[in-house]
C-alpha positions, 0 to 999 in steps of 0.5 A: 500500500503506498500513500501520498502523502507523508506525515513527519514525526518528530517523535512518536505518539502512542501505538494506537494513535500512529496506527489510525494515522499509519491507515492514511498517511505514510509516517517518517519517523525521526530517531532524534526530535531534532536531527531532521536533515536526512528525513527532509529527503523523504518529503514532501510532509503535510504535516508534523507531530512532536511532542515536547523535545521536537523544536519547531524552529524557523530552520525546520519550517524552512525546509518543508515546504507545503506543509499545512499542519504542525501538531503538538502531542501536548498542552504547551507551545514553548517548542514551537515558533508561532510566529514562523508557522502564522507567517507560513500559514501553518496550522498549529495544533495541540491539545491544550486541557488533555492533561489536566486531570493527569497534572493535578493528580500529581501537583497534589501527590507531591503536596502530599510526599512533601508535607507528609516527609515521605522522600528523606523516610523513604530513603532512611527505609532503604538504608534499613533506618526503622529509626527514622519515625522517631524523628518524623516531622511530617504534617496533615494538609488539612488546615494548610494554605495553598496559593496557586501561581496562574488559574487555568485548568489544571490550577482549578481543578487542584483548587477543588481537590485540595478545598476537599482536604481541607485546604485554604486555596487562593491564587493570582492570576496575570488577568482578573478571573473570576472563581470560588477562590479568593484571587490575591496579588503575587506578594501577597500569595507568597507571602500568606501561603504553606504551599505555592504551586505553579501553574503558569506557561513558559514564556521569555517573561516567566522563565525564572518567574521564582527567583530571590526575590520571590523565595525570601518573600515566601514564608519561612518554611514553606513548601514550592511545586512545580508541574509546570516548566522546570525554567519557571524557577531560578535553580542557584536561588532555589538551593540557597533557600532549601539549604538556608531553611526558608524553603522548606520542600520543593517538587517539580515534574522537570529541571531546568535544562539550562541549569546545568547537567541534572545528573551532577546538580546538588538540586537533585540530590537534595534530600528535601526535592522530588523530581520526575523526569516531565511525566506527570502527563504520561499516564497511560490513560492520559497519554492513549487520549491525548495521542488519539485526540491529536491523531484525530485532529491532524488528519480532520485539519487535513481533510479540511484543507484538501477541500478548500478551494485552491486560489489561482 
């Protein structure tokens, strides 16, 4: 069976997902997101997938022309040029409120292992201190106050949860957004809160958003959550507050890869910081449905397009 045309994947989706796209197009597959060269011979592309290691950059989009859709298997758009693919016509997609219930779950799993001291209990267990409960300084979250940093989605969605438990939820948002919460500004959200937690896009204007300034404003002692973008928070000033003990915890899904190999960074190997490898979205029930309602959405742009009436 031969197709005509081609999708180019930058990285792979779930199986399901590339099968129903395999059924239409032909599907040329990267073995690095961003070492395209060889693979541009194989076009032309009607369209791209990536994830979130793919950079859609001007010096990609130059080499595909005709190109009509480039998708992300994902909510954020920080791996993506707008501004080369509007001045090329391409249509962007991604799906944007896919992980919301994956994100929040997490965002509340690290409240949890933080304030409950479960990273330095777990460890003493396998090094076979038993001990260790006799110095347990863990805490309930009931009672506690939670100040969410941006109120999209995710953010609202944590909100309720966390009022179910017993929390005292406020946030800030950059724009007025009206909710059952009570919205503060930034100083203040910082500086009333046990618990921050990010929930803003990565932008030019919020990389390093939490830096000194932002973490001597924070109370002493508090706890900092990360589900957003690892490049939100400034890394040198994060572990000067976990070693000085004005932060107390810190826990985020991503590092900052501009800080710095992670693999020799003290920050993670604090004993007060849980880090996993961006994977908050990769549930198995998240992912299968993000990837599907990606595949979809490509391959409806594309039948869309092909009956437009092509100007002379």
């Amino acid at each position: 069976m031969s197709f005509a045309e081609k999708i180019l994947m930058l990285e792979t989706i779930e199986p399901s997902a590339e099968a129903l796209l395999a059924s239409r197009y032909q599907l040329v597959h990267l073995s690095d997101p961003n070492v395209w060269t060889h693979a541009i011979e194989q076009g032309p592309f009607v369209a791209l997938i990536t994830r979130g290691k793919g950079q859609v950059n001007q010096e990609l989009l130059d080499q595909l022309d005709g190109l009509q859709v480039a998708a992300r298997c994902g909510v954020g758009l920080d791996n993506f040029d707008l501004a080369a693919c509007r001045e090329k016509g391409i249509q962007v997609l991604n799906v944007p409120d896919a992980t919301t219930i994956a994100v929040a779950e997490q965002a509340l799993f690290f409240m949890l292992a933080l304030v409950r001291d479960l990273p330095r209990l777990t460890q003493a267990v396998k090094e076979h201190n038993w001990d260790s409960r006799n110095q347990y300084r863990g805490n309930d979250l009931f009672g506690q106050k939670l100040g969410l940093v941006g109120f999209g989605a995710i953010a609202a969605r944590l909100a309720g949860q966390a009022a179910s438990l017993g929390l005292e939820v406020s946030y800030w948002n950059h724009r007025p957004k009206p909710s059952n919460y009570r919205q503060v500004g930034l100083d203040e959200l910082l500086a009333t809160n046990d618990i921050i937690s990010l929930h803003i896009p990565l932008t030019s204007e919020t990389r390093h958003f939490i830096g000194h300034r932002q973490l001597k404003a924070m109370r002493r002692g508090s706890y900092l959550i990360n589900t957003a973008r690892g490049a939100h928070v400034d890394h040198q000033a994060l572990g000067e507050a976990l070693d000085s003990g004005q932060l107390a915890g810190y826990a985020a899904d991503g590092f900052d890869p501009e800080a710095g190999d992670p693999d020799n960074h003290p920050l993670c190997q604090h004993p007060n910081v849980l880090i996993t490898p961006h994977c908050a979205a990769l549930t198995k029930r998240t992912y299968q449905d993000m990837s599907m309602r990606i595949a979809r959405s490509v391959i409806n742009a594309i039948d869309t397009n092909a009956r437009v009436p092509q100007s002379t």
